[in-house]
C-alpha positions as CSV (number, residue, x, y, z in Angstrom):
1,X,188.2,-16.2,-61.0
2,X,187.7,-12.8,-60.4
3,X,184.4,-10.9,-60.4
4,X,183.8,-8.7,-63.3
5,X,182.1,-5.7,-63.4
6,X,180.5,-4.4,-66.6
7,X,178.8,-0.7,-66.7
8,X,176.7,0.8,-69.6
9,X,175.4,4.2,-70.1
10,X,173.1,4.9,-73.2
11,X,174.6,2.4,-74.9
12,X,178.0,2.7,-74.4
13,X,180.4,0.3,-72.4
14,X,182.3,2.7,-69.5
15,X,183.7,0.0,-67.9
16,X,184.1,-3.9,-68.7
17,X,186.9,-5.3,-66.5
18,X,187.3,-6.4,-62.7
19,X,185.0,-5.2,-60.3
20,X,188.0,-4.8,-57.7
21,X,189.8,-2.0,-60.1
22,X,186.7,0.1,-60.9
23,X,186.8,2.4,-57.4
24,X,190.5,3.5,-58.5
25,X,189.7,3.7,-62.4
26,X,186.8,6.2,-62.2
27,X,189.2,8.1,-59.3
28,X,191.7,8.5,-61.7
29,X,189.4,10.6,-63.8
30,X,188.1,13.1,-60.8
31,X,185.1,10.7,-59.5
32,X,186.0,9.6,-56.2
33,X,183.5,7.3,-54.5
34,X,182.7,9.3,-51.1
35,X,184.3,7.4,-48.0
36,X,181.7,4.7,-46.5
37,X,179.9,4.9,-49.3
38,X,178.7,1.7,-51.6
39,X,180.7,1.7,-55.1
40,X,177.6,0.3,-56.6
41,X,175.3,3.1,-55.2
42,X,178.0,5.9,-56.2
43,X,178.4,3.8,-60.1
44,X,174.5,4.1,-60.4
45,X,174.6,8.0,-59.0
46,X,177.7,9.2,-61.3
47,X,175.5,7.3,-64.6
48,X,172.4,9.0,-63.9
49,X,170.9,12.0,-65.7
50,X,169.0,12.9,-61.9
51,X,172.0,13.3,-60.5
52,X,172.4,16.4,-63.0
53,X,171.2,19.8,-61.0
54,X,168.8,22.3,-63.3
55,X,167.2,25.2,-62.7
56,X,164.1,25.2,-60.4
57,X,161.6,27.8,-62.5
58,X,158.1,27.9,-63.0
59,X,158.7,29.8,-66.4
60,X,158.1,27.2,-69.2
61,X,160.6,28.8,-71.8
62,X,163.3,28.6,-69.3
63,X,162.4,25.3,-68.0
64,X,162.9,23.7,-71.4
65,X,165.7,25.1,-71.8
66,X,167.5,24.2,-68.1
67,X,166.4,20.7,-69.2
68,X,168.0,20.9,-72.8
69,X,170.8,21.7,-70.7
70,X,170.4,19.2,-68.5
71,X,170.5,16.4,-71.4
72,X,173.8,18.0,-73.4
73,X,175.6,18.3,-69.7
74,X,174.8,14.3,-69.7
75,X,175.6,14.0,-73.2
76,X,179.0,15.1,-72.7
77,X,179.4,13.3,-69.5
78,X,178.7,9.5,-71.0
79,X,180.9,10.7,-74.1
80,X,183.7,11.2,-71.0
81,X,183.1,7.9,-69.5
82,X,182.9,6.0,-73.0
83,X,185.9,8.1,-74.5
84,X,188.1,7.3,-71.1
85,X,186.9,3.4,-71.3
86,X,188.0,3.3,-74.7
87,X,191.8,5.2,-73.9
88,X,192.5,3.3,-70.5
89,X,194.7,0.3,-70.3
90,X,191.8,-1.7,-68.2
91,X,189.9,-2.1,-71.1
92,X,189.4,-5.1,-72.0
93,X,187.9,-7.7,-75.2
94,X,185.0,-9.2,-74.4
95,X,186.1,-12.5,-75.7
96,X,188.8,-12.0,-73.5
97,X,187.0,-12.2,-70.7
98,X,184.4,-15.1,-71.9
99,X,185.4,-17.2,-75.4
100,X,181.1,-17.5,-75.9
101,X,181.3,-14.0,-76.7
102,X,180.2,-13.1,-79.8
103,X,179.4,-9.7,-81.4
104,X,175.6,-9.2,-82.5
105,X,175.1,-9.2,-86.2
106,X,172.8,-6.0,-87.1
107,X,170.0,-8.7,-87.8
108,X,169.7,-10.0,-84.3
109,X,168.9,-6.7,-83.1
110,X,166.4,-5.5,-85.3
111,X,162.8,-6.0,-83.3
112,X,160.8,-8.7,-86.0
């Protein structure tokens, strides 16, 4: 049995498939895991929104708005991840991968 490897970001599944494919996968879309460096550390880094750079200003207009563009830079950078998950050939059914899968009905998730 091989070990999987699942990876959410807001929500959305970027990778669901062996842990052993994922360094190539995200390589083949420009995000190379630095040499001697952890996968799991550089998989955390690439997913975070305080890995995105903005402005350093004391100047409160501008500061909002380095962060708004902070947030649509991540935005688009998820929607990336998710939209190449959903295209590449490594993805993979859930049930697939474990028969006791099953989907969550709207219900279940609602907080009672």
């Amino acid at each position: 049995m091989f070990d999987r490897l699942m990876l959410l970001a807001k929500g959305k599944v970027i990778y669901f498939n062996e842990a052993q494919h994922a360094v190539e996968y995200f390589a083949s879309f420009n995000y190379r895991c630095p040499e001697l460096s952890n996968p799991a550390d550089y998989f955390m880094a690439i997913m975070s929104i305080e890995t995105i750079e903005h402005e350093d200003t004391d100047d409160a207009a501008a500061l909002g708005q380095s962060q708004r563009d902070v947030a649509t830079i991540y935005e688009r950078k998820i929607r990336e991840f998710s939209d190449n998950y959903e295209r590449s050939a490594l993805k993979n059914d859930p049930t697939v991968m474990d028969p006791e899968v099953v989907p969550l009905e709207a219900s279940d998730a609602q907080l009672k």
